[in-house]
C-alpha positions as CSV (number, residue, x, y, z in Angstrom):
1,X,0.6,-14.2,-5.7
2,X,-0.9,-13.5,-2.3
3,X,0.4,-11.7,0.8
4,X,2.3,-13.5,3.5
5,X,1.7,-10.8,5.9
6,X,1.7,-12.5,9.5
7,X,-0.9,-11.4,12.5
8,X,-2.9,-9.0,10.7
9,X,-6.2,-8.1,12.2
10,X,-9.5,-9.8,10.9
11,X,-11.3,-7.1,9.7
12,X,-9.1,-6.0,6.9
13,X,-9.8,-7.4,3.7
14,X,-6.8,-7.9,1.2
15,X,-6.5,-8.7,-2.5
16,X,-3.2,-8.9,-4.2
17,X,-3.2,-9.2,-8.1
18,X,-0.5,-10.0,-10.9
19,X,-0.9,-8.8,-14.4
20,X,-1.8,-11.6,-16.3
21,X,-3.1,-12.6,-19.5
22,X,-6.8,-13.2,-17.6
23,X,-6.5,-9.4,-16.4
24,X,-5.5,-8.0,-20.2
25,X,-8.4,-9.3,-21.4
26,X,-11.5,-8.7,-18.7
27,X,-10.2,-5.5,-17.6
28,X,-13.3,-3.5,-19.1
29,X,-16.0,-5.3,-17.0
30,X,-14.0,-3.5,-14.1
31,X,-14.2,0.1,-14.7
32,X,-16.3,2.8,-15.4
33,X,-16.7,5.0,-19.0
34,X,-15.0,7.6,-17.2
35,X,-12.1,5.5,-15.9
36,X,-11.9,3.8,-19.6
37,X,-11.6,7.4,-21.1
38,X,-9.2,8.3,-18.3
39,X,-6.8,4.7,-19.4
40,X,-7.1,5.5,-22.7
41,X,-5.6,9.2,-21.9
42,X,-2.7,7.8,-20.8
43,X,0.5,7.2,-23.0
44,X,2.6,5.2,-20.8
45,X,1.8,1.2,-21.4
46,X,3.6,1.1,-17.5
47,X,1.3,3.3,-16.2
48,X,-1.7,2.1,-17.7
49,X,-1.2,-1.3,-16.7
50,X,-0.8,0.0,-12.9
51,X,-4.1,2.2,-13.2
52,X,-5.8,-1.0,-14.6
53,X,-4.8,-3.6,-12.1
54,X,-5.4,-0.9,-9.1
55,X,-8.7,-0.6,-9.9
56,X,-8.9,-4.3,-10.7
57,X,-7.9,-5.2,-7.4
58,X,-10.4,-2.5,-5.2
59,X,-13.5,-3.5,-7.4
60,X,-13.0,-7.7,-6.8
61,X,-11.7,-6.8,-3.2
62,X,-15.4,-4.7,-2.8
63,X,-17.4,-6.5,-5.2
64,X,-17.3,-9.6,-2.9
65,X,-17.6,-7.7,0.5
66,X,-20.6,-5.9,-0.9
67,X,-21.9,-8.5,-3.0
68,X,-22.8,-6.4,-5.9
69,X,-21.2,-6.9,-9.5
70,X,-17.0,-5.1,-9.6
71,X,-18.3,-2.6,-12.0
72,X,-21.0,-1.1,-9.5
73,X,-18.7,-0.4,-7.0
74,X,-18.0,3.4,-6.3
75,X,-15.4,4.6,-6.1
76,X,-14.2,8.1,-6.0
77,X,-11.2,10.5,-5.1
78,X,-11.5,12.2,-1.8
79,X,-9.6,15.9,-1.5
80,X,-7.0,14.5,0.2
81,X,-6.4,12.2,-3.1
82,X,-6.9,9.0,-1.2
83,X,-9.6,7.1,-2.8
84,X,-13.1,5.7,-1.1
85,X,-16.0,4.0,-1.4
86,X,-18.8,6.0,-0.7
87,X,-21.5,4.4,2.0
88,X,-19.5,1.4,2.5
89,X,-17.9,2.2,6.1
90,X,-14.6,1.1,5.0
91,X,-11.0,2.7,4.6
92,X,-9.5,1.9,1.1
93,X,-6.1,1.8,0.3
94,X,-3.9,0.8,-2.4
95,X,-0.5,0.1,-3.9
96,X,1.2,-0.8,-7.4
97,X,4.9,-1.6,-8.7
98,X,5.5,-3.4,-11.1
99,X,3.1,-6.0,-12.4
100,X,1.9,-6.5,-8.7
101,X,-0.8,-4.3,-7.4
102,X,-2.9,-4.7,-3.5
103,X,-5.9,-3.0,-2.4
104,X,-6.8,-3.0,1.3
105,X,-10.2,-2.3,2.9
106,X,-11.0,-2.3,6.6
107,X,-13.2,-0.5,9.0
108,X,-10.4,1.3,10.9
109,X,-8.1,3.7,9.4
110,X,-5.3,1.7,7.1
111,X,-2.5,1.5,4.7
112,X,-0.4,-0.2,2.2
113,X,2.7,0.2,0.1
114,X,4.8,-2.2,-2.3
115,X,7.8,-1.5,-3.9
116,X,9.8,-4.0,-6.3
117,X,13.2,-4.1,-4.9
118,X,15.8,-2.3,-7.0
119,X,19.1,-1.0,-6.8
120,X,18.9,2.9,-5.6
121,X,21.4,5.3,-4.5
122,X,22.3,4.6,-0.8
123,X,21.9,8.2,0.2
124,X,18.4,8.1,0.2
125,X,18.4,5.6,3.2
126,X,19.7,8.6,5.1
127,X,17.6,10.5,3.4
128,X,14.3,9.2,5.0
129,X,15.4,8.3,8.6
130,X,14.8,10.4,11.6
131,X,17.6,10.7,13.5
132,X,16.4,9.1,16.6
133,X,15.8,5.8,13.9
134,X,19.3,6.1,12.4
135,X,21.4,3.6,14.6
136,X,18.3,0.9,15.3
137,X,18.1,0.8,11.4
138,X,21.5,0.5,10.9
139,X,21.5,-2.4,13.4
140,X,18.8,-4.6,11.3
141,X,20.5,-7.7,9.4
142,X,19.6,-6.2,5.6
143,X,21.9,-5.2,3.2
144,X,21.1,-1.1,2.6
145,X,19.0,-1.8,-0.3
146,X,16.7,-3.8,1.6
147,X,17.0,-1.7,4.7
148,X,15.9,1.1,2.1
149,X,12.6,-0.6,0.9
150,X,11.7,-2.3,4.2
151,X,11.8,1.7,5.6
152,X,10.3,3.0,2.6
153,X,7.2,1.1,2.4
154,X,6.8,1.4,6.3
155,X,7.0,5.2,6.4
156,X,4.5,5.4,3.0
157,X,2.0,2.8,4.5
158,X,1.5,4.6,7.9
159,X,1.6,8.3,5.7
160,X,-1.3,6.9,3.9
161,X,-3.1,6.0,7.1
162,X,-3.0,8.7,8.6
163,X,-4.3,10.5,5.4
164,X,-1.4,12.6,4.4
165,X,0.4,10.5,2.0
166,X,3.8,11.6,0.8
167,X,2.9,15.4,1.5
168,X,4.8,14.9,4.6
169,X,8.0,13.9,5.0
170,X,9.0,10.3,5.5
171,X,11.8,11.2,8.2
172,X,8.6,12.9,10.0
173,X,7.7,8.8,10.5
174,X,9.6,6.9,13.3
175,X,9.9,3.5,13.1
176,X,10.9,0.7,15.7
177,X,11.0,-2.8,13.8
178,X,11.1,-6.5,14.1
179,X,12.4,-8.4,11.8
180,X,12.1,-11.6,12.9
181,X,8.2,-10.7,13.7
182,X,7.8,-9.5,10.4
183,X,6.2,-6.0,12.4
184,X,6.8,-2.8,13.3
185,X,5.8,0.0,15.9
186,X,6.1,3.2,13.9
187,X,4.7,7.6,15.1
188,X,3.3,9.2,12.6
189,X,4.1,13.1,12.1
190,X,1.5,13.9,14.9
191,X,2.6,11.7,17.2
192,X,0.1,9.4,16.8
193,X,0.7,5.4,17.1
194,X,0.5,2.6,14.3
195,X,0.9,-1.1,13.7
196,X,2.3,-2.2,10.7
197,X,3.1,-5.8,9.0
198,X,5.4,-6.4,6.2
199,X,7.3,-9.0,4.4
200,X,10.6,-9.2,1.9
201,X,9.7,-11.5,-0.8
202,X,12.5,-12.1,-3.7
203,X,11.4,-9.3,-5.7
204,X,9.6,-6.9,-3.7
205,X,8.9,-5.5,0.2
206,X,5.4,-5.2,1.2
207,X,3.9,-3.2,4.4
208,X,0.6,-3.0,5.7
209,X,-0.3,0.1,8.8
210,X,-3.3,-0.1,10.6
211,X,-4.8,2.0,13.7
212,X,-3.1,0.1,16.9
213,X,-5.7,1.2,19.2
214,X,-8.6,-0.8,17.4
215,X,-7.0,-4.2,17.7
């Protein structure tokens, strides 16, 4: 399955992965001892599966960007807990649900976030909108479980970006979105500006956030 993400800019690199039969049985020649130990550690099948195709996805993403072998590629957890690939110049980011799983790479500061679309309560919608956002959301043609997602992914894609993850607040994200464009506008908690691309597939909503001021 592969990303229908529409006016993305060149320079980031994308590579979306399924779970698959292939993947079950090749994993090992894409991680380390230490990550192997660290699977192994793990006692949710769920889990493990996301860990493995994560790291999966980065290594082939890298491997062939850096053209060294996916098991060479370094890759290590940064303070902040986002991951990176030491020397390489490149942002990483990544994203898992399910059995799908999409790594990102680009020069410029970036980030991603899938979520397989479920039924959830409809408070939360409210939940995670700023009140300046409340009444453009509520305007969008979605049903509130897709409205949910959509906002969801946006807000945890541009909270990656900017470095902070979900340490702060998704209503501290606003958004101003276009459906029809597939792309959104969205200020980050320090009033800083992003991009962001996304698309509602059948079974899951996918947003990409990258630095506007580098396009």
């Amino acid at each position: 399955m592969h990303p229908t993400l529409r006016g993305l800019p060149e320079d980031i690199l994308i590579c979306q992965l399924s779970y698959d039969d292939e993947i079950d049985g090749s994993w090992k020649r894409f991680l380390t001892d230490a990550e192997i130990d660290r699977r192994a550690g793990m006692k949710n099948e769920g889990r493990k599966r996301s860990f493995t195709l994560g790291r999966v996805a980065l290594r082939s993403l890298l491997a062939g960007h850096l053209g060294i072998q996916p098991r060479d590629v370094a890759l290590i957890v940064e303070e902040s807990g986002r991951l990176a690939c030491p020397n390489s110049g490149l942002y990483l980011s990544l994203a898992h649900s399910g059995d799908q799983a999409i790594a990102i790479a680009a020069p410029r500061n970036v980030g991603v976030d899938m979520e397989v679309i479920r039924e959830k309560p409809e408070a939360l919608l409210n939940y995670i909108l700023a009140d300046g956002e409340r009444q453009h959301i509520k305007e969008l043609p979605l049903d509130v479980t897709h409205s949910l997602f959509l906002c969801w992914t946006l807000k945890e894609a541009v909270l990656k970006a900017n470095g902070t993850g979900l340490r702060r607040s998704p209503k501290k994200v606003e958004l101003e979105i276009d459906l029809e464009a597939g792309s959104a506008l969205a200020t980050d908690p320090e009033g800083q500006s992003w991009t962001a691309r996304f698309t509602i597939e059948k079974e899951y909503v996918l947003s990409l956030a990258f630095e506007s001021n580098l396009q």
